[in-house]
N, C-alpha and C positions, 0 to 999 in steps of 0.2 A: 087672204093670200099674202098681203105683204107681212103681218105677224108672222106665219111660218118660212117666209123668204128671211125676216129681220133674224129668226130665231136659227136658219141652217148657217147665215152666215159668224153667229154665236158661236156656233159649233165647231165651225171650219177652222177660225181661230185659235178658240180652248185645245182643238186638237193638235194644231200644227206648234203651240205655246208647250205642249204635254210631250212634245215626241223629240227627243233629241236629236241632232243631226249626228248624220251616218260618218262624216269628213271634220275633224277637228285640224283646226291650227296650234301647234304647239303642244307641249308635254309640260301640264301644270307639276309643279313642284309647292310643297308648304314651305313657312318662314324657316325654316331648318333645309331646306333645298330638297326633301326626299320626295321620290315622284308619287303621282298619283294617278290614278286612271289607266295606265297601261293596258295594252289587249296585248293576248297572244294568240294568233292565229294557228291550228294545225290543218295541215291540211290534208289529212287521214282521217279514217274514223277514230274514235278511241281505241284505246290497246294494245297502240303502233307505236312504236320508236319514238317518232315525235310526239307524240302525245304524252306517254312516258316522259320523256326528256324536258320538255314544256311544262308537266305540272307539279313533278320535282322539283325545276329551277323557281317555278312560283313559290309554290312552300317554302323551298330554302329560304328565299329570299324573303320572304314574310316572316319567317320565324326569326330572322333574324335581324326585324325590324330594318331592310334595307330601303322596303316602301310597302307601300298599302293598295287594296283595292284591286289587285290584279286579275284580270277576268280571261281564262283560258278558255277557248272554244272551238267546234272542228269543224271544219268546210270541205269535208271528203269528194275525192272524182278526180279523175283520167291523173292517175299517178302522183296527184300533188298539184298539178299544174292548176284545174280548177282555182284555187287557194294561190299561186302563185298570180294567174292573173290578177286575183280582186285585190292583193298586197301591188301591183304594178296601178292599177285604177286608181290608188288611195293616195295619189300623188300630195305631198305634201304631209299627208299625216303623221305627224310626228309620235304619237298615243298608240302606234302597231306596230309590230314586229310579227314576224316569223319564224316558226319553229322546222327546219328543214336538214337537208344531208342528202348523201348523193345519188339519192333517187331521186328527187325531182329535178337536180341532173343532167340524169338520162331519161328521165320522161320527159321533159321539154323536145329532145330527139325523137323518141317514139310515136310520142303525139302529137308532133307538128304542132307544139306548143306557138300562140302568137307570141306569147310573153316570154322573157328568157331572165335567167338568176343577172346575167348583166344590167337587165335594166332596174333593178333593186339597188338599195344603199348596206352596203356590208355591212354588219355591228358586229358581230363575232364568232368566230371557230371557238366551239366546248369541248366537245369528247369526240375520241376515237374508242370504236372497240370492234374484237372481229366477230365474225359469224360465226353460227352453229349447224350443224348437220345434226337435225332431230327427229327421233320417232317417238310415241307414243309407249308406254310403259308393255302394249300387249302387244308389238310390231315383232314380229319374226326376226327381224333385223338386230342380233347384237353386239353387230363392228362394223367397222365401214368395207370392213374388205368385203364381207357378205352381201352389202348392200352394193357398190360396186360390181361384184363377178353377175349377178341379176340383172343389174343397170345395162350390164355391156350387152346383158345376153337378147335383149331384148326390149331396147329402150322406152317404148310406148305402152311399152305392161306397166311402168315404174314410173308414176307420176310424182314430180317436184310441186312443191306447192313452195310461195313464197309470199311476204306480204307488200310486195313493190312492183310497179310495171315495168313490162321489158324496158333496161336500159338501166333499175335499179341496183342498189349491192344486192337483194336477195333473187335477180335475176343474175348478176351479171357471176354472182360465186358460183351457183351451178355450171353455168354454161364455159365458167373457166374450167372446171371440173373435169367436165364431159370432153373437154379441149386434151386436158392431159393424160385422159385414162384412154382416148385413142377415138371417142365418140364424137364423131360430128353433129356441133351445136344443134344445127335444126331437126335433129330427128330426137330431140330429149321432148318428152310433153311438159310443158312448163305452166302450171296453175296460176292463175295470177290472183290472190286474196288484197282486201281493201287492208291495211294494215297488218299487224300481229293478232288483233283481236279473234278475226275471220280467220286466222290460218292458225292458229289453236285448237279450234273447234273443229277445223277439217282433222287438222294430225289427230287428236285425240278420238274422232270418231272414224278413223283409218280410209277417209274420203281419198288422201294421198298414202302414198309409200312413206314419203318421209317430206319435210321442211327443211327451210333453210332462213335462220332468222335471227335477227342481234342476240344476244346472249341477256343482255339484260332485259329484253321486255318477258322472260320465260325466267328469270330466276328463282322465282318464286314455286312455279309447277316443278321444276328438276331438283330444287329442295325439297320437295312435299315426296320425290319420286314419281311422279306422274306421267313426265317426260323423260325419253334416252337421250344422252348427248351423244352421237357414236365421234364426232372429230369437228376438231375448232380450225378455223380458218385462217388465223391470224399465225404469227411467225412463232409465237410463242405458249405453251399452255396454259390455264386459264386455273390460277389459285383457287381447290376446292371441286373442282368439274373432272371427274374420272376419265378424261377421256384424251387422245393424241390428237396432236397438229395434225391437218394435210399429209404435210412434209414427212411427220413419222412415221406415216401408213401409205409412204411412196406414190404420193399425188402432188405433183410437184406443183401448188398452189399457196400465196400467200397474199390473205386477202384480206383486208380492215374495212373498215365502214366508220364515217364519220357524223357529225350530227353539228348543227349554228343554229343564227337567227340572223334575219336581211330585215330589212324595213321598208317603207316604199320610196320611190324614187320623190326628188327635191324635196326632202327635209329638210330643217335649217342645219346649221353650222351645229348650234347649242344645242338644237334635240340632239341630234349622233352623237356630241359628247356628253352627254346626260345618259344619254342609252348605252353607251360604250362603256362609261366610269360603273354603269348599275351591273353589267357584266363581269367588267372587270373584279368591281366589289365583293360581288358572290362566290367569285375562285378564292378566296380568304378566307369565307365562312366553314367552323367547324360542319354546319346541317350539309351546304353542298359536297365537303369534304366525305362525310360518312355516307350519302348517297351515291357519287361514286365509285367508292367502295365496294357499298353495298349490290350497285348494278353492275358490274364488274367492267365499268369506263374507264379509262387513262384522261384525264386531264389532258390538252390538246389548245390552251385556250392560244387564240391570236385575235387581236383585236383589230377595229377597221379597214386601214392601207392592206396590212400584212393577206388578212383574210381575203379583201378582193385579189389579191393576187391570187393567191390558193385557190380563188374560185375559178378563175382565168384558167389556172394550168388543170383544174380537175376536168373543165368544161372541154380543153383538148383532149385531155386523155382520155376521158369516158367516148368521144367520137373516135379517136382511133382505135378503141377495144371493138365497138359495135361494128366500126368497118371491118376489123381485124375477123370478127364470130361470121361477119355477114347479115349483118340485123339491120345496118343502118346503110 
């Protein structure tokens, strides 16, 4: 008895000596200062906006020797917010970041999130880019007005799918939509997919009428042609995408979508500028440069101060749109 008592207590130890702790202090850097270990949390499944935008910014920033070791990962559930608590939990940890934009937002509203973007440490605003109005290459639909005169005619035949929860941009661009072609909000049926991943596969197997989704996480299907773009959301048209603004096809909507990374609350002083310089650093790089590009983003960047502000006013305005639709 006591040999196998001596031998679990063996055990206990080698285990807990083998398992790294989950909360780290500080963000190692080598003798040249460049970091190491970083996490980036998404908190979508893969093939969503952040996820995209998250392991792009890794790449870039590894190709281009900014740091090492960067381990992106997804914590999908209730709109982000999931993933937003466990970044609020991680008090102190200076080795995590967050990959987010302004769904999680308005999912924090929606789902009576405990946790709020306020109680995070802001590192920085990346990209803006607008949304797309998309069907599937075999969708009857090939204009928006088509889709529209249907939509009015009967809105719960004509389901939106999108990859955000109520309260997100790919909720909140329809239902401004439906606001200016004359439809009141709550009678649109509103799909709700775990990222871009899941709502690819619905468009594409005609599950919905049509989506409504960043433009960059489908660039690749609407090059191949597999996707329609019938109209862009954004004030301006989209180099390369055959299709009209809103605005051109007399929906009088102008709408962008942006994308950052938060950290968790009380990091030091040194991590936030370690993380904020590593940000900063990467808007320089020619990799981040032709991935923007290539995802069809605007560079957007703001650092620290600047971005908790931006967070402050998007966090009022996303509450006065939902009060405005009647969602919140």
């Amino acid at each position: 008895m006591r040999v196998r008592n001596w031998l679990a207590a063996v055990g206990a130890v080698a285990a807990a000596l083998l398992v790294p702790p989950l909360v780290t202090s500080g963000t190692d850097a080598d003798a040249g200062g460049q970091l190491r270990g970083v996490r980036v949390l998404v908190p979508n499944a893969p093939g969503g906006g952040y996820d995209i935008t998250a392991r792009t910014a890794a790449k870039a920033m590894e190709d281009a020797e900014l740091i090492r070791n960067v381990e992106v990962f997804n914590l999908p559930g209730a709109g982000g917010t999931v993933g937003l608590g466990r970044v609020v939990n991680e008090r102190g940890n200076g080795k995590l970041v967050m990959s987010m934009g302004l769904g999680v937002v308005g999912s924090v509203y929606t789902n009576k999130s405990p946790s709020s973007l306020q109680d995070t440490t802001p590192i920085a605003k990346l990209t803006e880019e607008p949304d797309i109005v998309v069907v599937g290459k075999d969708s009857p639909y090939r204009s928006i007005g088509q889709l529209v005169a249907d939509w009015k005619a009967n809105p719960g035949a004509v389901p939106v799918g999108g990859g955000s929860s109520p309260g997100g941009p790919d909720h909140l661009a329809p239902m401004l939509m439906a606001k200016a072609v004359g439809l009141p909000p709550k009678t649109v049926n509103y799909v709700q997919f775990d990222g871009g991943g899941e709502l690819l596969a619905a468009v594409l197997g005609r599950k919905i009428s049509f989506g409504v989704s960043g433009i960059g996480e489908y660039a690749d299907q609407i090059k191949a042609g597999s996707l329609r773009v019938l109209a862009v959301t954004g004030p301006n048209r989209v180099p390369g995408v055959d299709a009209p603004t809103l605005s051109e096809a007399g929906i009088d909507v102008k709408f962008t979508n942006w994308r950052g990374v938060v950290a968790p609350p009380g990091i030091s002083d040194k991590d936030r500028a370690l993380l904020v310089e590593l940000f900063r650093d990467l808007q320089g790089t020619a990799q981040w440069k032709e991935a923007v590009a290539r995802n069809g983003w605007t560079d957007a960047f703001a650092p620290a101060e600047k971005f908790g502000e931006f967070l402050a006013a998007e966090n009022a305005r996303v509450a006065s749109v939902l009060k405005e639709l009647g969602l919140a």
